[in-house]
DSSP file (Angstrom, degrees, kcal/mol; ACC not computed):
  #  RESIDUE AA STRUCTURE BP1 BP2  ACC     N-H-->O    O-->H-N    N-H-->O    O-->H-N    TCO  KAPPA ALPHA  PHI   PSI    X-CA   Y-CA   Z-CA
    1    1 A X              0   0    0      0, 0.0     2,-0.7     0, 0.0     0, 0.0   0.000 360.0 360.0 360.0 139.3    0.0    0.0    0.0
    2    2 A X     >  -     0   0    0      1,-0.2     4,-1.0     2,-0.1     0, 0.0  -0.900 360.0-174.8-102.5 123.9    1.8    3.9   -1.1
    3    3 A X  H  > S+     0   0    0     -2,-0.7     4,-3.6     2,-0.2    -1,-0.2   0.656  77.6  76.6 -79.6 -35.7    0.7    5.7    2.2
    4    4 A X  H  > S+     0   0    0      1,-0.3     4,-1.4     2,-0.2    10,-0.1   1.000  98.0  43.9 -63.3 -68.4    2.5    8.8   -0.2
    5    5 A X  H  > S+     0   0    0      1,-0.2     4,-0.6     2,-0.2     3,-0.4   0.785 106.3  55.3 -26.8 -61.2   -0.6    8.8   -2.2
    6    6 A X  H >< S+     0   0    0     -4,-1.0     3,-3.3     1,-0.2    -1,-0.2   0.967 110.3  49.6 -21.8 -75.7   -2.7    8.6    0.5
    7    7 A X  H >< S+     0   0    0     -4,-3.6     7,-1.0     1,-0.3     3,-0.8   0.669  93.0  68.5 -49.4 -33.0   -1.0   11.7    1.8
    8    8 A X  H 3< S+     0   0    0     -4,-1.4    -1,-0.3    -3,-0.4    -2,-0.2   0.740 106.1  42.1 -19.3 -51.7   -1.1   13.7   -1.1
    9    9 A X  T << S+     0   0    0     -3,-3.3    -1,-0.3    -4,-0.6     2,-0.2  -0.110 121.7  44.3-108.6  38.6   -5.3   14.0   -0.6
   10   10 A X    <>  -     0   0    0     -3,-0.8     4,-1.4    -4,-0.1    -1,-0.2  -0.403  59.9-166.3-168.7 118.8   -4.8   14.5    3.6
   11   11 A X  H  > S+     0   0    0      2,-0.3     4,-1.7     1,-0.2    -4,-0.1   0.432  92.4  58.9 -75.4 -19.7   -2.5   16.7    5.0
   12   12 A X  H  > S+     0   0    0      2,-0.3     4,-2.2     1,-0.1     5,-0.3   0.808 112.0  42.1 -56.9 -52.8   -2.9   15.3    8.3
   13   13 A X  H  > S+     0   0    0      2,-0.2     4,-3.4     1,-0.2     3,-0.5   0.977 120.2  46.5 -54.0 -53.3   -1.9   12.1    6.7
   14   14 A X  H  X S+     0   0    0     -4,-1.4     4,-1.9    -7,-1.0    -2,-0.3   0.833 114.1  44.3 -64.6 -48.8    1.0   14.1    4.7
   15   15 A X  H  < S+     0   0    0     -4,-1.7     5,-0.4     2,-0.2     4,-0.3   0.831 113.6  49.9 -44.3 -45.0    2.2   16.0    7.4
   16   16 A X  H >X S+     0   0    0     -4,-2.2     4,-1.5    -3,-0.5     3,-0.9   0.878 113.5  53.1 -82.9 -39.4    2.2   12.5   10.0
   17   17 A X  H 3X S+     0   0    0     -4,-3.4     4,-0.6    -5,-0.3    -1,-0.2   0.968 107.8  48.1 -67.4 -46.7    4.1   10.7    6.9
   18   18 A X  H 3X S+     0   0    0     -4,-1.9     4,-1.5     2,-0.2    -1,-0.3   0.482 109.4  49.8 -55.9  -6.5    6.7   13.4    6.9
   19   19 A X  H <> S+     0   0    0     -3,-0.9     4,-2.1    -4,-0.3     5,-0.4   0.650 112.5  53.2 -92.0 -43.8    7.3   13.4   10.9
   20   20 A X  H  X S+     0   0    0     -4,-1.5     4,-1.1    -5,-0.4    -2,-0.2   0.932 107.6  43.2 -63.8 -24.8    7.7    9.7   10.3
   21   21 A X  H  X S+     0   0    0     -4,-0.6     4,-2.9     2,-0.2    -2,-0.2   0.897 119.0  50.9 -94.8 -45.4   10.5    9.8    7.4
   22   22 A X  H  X S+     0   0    0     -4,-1.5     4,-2.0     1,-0.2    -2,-0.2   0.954 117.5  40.0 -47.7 -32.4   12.4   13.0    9.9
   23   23 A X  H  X S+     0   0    0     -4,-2.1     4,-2.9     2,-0.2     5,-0.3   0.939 115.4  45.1 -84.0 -33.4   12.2   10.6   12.8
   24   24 A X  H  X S+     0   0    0     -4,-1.1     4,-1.3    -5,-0.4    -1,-0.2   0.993 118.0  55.9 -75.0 -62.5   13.2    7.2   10.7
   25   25 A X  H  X S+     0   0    0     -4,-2.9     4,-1.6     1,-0.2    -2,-0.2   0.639 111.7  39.4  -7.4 -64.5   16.1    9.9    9.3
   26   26 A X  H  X S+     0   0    0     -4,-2.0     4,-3.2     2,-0.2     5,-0.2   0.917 111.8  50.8 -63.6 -70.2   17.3   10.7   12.4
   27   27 A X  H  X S+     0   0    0     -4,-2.9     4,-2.1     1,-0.2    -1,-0.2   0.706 112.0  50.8 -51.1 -12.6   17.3    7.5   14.2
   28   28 A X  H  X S+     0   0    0     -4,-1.3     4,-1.5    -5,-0.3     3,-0.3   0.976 104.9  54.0 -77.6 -68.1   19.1    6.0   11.3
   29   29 A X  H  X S+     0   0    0     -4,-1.6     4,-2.1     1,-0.3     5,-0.5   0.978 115.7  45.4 -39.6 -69.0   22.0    8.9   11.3
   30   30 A X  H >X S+     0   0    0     -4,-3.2     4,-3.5     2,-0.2     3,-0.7   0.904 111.8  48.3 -33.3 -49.4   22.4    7.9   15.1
   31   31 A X  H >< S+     0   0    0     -4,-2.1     3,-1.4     1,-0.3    -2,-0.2   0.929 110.9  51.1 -49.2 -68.4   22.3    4.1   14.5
   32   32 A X  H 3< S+     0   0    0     -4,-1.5    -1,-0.3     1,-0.3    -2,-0.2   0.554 110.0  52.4 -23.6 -40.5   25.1    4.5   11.6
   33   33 A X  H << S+     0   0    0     -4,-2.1     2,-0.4    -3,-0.7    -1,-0.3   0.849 103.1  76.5 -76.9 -41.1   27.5    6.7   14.2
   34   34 A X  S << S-     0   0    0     -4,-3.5     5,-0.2    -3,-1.4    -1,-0.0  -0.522  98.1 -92.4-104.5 155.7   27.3    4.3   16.5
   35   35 A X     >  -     0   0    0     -2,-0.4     4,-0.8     1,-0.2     3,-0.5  -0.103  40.9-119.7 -37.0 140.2   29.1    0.3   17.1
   36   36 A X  T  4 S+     0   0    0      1,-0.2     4,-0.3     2,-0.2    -1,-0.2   0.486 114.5  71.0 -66.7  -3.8   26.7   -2.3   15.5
   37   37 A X  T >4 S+     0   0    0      1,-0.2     3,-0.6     2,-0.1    -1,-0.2   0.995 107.2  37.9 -63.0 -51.7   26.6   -3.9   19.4
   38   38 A X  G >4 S+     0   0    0     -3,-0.5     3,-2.7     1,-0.2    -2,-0.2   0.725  93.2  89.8 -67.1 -26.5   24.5   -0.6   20.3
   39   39 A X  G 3< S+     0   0    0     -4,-0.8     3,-0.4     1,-0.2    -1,-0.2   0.810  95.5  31.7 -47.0 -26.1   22.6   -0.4   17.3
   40   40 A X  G <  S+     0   0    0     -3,-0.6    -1,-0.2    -4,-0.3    -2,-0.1   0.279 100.8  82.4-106.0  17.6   19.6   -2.5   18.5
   41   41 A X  S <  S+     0   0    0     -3,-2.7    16,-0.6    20,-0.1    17,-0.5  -0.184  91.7  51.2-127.6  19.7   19.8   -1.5   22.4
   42   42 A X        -     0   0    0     -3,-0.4     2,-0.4    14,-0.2    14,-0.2  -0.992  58.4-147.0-162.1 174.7   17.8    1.8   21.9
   43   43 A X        -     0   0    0     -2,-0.3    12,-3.1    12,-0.3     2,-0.3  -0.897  25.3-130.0-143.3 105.5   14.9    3.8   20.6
   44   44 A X  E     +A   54   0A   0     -2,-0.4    10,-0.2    10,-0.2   -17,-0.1  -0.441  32.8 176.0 -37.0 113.1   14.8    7.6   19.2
   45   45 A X  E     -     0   0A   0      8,-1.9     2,-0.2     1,-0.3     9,-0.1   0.847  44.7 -71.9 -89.2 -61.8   11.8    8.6   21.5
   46   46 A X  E     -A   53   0A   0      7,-1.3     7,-2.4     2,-0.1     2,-0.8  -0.967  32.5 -90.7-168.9-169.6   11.7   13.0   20.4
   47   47 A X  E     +A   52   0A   0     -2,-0.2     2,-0.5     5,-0.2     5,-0.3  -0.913  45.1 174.5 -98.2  93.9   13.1   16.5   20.5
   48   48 A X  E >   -A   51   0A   0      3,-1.9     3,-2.6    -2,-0.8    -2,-0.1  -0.889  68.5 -18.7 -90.7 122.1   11.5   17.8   23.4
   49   49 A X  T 3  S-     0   0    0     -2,-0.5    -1,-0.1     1,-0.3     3,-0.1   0.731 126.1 -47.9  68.2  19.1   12.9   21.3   24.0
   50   50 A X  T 3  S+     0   0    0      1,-0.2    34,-4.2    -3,-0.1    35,-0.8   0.270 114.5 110.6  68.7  17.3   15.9   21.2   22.3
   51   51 A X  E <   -Ab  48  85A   0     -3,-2.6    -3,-1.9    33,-0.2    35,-0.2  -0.983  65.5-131.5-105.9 132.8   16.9   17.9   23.6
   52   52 A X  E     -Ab  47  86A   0     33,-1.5    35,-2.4    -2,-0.4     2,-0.7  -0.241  30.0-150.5 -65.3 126.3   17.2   14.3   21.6
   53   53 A X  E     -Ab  46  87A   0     -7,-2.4    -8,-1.9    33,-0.2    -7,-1.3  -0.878  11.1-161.1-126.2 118.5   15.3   12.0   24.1
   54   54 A X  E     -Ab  44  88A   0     33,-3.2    35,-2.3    -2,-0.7     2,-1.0  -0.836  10.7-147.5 -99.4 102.0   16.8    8.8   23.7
   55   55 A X  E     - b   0  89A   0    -12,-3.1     2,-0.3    -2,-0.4   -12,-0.3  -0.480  19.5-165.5 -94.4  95.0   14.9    5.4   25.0
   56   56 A X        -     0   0    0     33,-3.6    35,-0.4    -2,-1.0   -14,-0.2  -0.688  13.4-146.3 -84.8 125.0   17.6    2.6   26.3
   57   57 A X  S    S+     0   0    0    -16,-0.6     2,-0.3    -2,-0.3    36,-0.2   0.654  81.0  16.0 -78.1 -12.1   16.5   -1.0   26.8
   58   58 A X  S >> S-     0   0    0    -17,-0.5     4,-3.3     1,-0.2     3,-1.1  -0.975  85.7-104.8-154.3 159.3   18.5   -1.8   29.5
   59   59 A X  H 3> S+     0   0    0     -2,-0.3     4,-1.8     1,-0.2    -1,-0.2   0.823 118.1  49.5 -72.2 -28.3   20.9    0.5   32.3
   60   60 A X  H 34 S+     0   0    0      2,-0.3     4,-0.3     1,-0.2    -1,-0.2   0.473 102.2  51.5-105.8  -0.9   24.2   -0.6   30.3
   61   61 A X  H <> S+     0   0    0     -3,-1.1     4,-1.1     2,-0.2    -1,-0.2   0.759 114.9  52.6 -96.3 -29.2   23.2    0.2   27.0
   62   62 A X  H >X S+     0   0    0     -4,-3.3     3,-1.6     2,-0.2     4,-1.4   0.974 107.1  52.9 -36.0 -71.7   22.3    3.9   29.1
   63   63 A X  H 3X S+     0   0    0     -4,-1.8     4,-2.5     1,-0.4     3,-0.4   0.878 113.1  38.2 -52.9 -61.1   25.5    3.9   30.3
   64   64 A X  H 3> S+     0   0    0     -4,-0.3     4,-1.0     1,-0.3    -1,-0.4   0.820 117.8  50.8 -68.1 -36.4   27.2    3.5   26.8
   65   65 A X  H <X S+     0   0    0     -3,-1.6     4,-1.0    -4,-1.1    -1,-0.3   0.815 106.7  50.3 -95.8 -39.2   24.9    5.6   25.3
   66   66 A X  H  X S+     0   0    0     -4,-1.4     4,-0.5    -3,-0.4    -2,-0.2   0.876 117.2  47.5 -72.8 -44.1   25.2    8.9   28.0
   67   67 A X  H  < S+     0   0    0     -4,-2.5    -1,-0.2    -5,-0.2    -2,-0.2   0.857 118.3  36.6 -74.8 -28.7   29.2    8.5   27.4
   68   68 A X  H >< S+     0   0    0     -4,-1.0     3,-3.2     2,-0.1    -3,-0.1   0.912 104.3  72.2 -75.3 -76.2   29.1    8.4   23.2
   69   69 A X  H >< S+     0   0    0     -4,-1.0     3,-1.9     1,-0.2    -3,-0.1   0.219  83.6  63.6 -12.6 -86.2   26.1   11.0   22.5
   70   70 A X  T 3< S+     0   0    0     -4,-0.5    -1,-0.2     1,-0.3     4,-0.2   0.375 101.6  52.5 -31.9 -20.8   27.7   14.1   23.3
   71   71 A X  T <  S+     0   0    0     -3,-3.2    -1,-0.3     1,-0.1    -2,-0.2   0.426 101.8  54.7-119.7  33.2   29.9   13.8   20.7
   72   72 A X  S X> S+     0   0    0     -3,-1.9     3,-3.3     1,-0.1     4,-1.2   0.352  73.5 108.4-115.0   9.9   27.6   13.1   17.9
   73   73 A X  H >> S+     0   0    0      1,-0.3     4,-0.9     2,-0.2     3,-0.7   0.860  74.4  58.0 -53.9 -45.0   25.6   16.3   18.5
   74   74 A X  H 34 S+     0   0    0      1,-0.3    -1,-0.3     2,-0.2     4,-0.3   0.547 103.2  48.4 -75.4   5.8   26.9   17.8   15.5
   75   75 A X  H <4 S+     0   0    0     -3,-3.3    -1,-0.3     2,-0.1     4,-0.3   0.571 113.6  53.3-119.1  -3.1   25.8   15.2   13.1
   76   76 A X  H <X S+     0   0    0     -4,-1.2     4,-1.0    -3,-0.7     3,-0.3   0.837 101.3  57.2 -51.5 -32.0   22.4   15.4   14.7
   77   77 A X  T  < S+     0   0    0     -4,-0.9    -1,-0.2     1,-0.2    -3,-0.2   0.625  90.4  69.3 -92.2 -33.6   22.2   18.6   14.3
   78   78 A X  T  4 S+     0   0    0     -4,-0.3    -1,-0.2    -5,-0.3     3,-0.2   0.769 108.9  38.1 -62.9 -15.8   22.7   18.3   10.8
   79   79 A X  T  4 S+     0   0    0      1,-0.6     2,-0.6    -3,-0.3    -2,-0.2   0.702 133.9  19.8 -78.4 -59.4   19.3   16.7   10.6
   80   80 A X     <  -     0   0    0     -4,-1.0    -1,-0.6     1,-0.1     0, 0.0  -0.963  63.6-162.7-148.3 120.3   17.3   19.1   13.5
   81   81 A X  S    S+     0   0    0     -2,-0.6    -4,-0.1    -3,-0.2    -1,-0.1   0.195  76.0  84.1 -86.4  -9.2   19.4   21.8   13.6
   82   82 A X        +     0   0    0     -6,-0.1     2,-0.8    -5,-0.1    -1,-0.1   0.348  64.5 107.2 -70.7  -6.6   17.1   22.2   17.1
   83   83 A X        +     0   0    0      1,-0.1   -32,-0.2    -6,-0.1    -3,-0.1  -0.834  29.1 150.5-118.1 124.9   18.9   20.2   18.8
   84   84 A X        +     0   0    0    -34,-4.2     2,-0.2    -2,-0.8   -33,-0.2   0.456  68.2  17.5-125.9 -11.4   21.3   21.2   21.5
   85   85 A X  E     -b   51   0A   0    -35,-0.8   -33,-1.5   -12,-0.1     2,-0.3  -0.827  61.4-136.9-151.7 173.4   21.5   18.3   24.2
   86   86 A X  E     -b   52   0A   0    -35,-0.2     2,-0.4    -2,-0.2   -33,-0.2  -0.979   9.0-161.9-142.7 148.0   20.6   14.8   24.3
   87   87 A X  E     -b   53   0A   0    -35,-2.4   -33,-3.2    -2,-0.3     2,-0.5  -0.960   6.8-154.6-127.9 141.7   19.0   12.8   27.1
   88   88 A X  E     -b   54   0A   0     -2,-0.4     2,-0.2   -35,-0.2   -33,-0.2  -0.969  17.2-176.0-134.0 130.5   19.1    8.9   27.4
   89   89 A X  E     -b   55   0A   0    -35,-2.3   -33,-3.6    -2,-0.5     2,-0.5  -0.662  19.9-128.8-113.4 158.6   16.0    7.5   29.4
   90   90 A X        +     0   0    0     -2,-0.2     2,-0.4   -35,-0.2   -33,-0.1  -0.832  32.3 161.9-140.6 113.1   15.6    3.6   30.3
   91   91 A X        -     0   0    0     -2,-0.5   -33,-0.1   -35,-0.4     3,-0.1  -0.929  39.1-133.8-127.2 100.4   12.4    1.7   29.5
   92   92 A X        -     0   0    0     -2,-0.4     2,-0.4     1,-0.1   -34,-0.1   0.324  42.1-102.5 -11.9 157.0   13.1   -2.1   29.6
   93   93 A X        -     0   0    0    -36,-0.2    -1,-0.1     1,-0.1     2,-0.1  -0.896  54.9 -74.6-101.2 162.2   11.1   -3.4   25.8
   94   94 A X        -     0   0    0     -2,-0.4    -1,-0.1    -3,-0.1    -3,-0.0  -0.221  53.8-131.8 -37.8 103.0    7.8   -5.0   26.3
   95   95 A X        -     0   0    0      1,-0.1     2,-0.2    -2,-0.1    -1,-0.1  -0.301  21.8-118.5 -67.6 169.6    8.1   -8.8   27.9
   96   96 A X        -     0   0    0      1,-0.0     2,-0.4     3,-0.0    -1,-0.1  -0.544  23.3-113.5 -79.0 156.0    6.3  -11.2   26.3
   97   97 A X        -     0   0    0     -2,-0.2     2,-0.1     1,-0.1    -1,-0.0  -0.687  48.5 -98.8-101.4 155.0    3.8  -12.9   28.4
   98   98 A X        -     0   0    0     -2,-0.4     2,-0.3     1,-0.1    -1,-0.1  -0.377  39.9-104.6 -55.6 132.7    5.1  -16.7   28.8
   99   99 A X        -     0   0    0     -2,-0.1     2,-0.5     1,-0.1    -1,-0.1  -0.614  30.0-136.6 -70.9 134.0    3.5  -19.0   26.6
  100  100 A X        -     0   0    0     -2,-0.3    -1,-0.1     1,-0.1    -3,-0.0  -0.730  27.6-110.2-128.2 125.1    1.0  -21.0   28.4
  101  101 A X        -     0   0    0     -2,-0.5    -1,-0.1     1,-0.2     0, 0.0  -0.218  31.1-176.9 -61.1 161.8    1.2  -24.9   27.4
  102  102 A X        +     0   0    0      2,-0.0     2,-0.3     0, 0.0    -1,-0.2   0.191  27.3 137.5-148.5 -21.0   -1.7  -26.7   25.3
  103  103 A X        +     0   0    0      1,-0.1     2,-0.2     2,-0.0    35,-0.1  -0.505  23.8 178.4 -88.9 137.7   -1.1  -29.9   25.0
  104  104 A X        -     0   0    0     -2,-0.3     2,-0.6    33,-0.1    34,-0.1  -0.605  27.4-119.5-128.7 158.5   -3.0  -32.7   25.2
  105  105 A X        -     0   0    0     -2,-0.2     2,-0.0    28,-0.1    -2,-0.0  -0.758  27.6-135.5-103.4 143.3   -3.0  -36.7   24.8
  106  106 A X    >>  -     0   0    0     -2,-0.6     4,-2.3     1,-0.1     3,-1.1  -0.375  34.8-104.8 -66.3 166.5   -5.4  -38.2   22.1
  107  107 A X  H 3> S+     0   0    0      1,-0.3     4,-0.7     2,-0.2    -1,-0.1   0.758 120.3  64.3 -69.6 -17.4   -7.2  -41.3   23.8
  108  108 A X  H 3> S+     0   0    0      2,-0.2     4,-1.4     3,-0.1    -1,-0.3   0.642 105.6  39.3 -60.4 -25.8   -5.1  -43.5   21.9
  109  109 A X  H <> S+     0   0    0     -3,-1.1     4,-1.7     2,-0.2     5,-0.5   0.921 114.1  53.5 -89.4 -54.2   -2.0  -42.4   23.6
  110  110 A X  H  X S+     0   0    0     -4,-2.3     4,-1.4     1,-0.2    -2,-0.2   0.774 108.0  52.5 -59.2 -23.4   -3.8  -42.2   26.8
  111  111 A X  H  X S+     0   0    0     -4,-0.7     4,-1.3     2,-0.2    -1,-0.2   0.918 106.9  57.0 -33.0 -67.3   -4.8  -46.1   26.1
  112  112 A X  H >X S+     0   0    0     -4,-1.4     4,-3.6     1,-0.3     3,-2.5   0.907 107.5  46.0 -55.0 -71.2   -1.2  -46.8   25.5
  113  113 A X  H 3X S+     0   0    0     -4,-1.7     4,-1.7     1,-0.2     5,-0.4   0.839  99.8  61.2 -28.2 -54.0   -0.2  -45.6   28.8
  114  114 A X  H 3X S+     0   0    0     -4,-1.4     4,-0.8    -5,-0.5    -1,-0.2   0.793 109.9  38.5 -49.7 -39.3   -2.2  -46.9   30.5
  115  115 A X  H <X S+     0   0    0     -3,-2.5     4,-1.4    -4,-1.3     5,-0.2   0.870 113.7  60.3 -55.1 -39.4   -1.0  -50.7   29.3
  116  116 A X  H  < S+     0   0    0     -4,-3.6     3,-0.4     1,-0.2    -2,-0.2   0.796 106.1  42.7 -51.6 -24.8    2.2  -49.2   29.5
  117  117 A X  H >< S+     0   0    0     -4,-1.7     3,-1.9     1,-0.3    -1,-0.2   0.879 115.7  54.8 -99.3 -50.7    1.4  -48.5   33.4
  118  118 A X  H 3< S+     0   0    0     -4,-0.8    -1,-0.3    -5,-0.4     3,-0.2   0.707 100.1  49.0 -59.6 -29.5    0.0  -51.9   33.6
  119  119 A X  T 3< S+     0   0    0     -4,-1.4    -1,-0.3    -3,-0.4    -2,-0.2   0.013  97.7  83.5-111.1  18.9    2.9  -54.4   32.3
  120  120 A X    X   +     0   0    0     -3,-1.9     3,-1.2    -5,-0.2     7,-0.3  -0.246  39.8 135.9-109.4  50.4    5.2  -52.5   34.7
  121  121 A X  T 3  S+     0   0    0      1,-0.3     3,-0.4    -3,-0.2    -1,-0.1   0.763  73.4  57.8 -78.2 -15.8    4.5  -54.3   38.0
  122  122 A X  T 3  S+     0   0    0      1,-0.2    -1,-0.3    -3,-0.2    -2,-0.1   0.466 109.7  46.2 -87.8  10.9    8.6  -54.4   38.9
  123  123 A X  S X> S+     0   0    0     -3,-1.2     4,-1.9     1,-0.1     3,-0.7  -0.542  70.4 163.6-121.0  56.2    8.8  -50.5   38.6
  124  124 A X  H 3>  +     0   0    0     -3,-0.4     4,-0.9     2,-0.2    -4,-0.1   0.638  67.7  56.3 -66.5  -1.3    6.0  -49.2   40.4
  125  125 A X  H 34 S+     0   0    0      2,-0.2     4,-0.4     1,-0.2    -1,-0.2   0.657 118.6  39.7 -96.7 -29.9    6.8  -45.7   40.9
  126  126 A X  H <> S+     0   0    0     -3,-0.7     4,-1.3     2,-0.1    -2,-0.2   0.726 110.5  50.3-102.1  17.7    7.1  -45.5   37.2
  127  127 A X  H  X S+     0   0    0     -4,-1.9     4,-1.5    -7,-0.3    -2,-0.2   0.657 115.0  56.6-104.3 -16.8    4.2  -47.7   36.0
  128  128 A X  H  < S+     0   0    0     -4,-0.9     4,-0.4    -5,-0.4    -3,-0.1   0.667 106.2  46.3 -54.8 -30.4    2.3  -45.0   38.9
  129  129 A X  H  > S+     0   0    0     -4,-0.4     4,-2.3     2,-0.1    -2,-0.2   0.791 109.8  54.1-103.0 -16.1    3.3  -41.9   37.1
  130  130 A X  H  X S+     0   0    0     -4,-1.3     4,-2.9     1,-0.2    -2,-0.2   0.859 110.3  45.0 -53.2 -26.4    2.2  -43.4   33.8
  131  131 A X  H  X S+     0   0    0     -4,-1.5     4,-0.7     2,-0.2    -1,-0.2   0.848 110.9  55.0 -84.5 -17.1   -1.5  -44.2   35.0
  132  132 A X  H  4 S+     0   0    0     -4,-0.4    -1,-0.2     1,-0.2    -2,-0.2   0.830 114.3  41.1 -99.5 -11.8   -1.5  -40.9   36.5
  133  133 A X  H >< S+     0   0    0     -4,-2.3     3,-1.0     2,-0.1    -1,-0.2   0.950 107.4  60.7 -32.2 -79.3   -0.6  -39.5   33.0
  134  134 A X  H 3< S+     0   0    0     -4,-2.9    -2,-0.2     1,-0.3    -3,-0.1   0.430  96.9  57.6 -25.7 -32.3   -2.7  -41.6   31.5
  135  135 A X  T 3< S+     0   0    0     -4,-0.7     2,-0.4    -5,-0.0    -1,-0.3   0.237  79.4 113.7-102.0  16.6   -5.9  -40.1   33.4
  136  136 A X    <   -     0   0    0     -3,-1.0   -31,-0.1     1,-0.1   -26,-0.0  -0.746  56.1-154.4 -82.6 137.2   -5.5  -36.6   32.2
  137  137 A X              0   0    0     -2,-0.4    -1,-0.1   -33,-0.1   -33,-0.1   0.515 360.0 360.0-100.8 -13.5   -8.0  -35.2   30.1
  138  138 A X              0   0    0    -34,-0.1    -2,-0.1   -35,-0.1    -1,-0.0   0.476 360.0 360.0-170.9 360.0   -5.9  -32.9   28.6
């Protein structure tokens, strides 16, 4: 889909597409300046106030980030010329919630066990955790 098109007949749209291609700009210039380690350990957030506010996943990619920035202002600047300081914030990225198991035995399997449980009378502690397998419904 050309979102440009779009923008062309809404200005709202055309305006929002052009804040998106400065900001993608920008973050890009940064990435490039800095070691490929850092590149993926941060987020451009905005300019607030003539300061770059910069969103670090984790306190040691802050740390590394608080010491480089200051000396990259001038090829920021070349981009937003507005920009006079930079500030490096840390917000962890969004866990994922845990994937929550599903699985289940068909009645054939549970069948199976259940012999299995059964032709084990010299192992009883495992022919015990097979029947108790075995009775699960899912």
């Amino acid at each position: 889909m050309n979102l440009n098109r779009f923008g062309k007949k809404n200005a709202q749209l055309n305006q929002l597409l052009t804040q998106s291609a400065h900001w993608q700009r920008l973050s890009t210039c940064l990435k490039q300046e800095l070691p490929a380690s850092m590149r993926v350990h941060f987020n451009v957030a905005c300019v607030r106030d003539g300061c770059l506010v910069v969103i670090a996943h984790n306190s040691m990619a802050a740390s590394r980030l608080r010491m480089v920035l200051p000396a990259l202002l001038p090829q920021l600047q070349q981009i937003e010329a507005t920009i006079n300081s930079v500030k490096v914030k840390v917000q962890p990225p969004e866990s994922k919630p845990e994937a929550v198991k599903r699985a289940s035995l068909s009645p054939e399997a549970r069948g199976a066990l259940a012999r299995s449980a059964q032709a084990l009378p010299h192992h009883p502690e495992l022919a015990a955790a097979l029947r108790r397998l075995s009775e699960k419904s899912s």
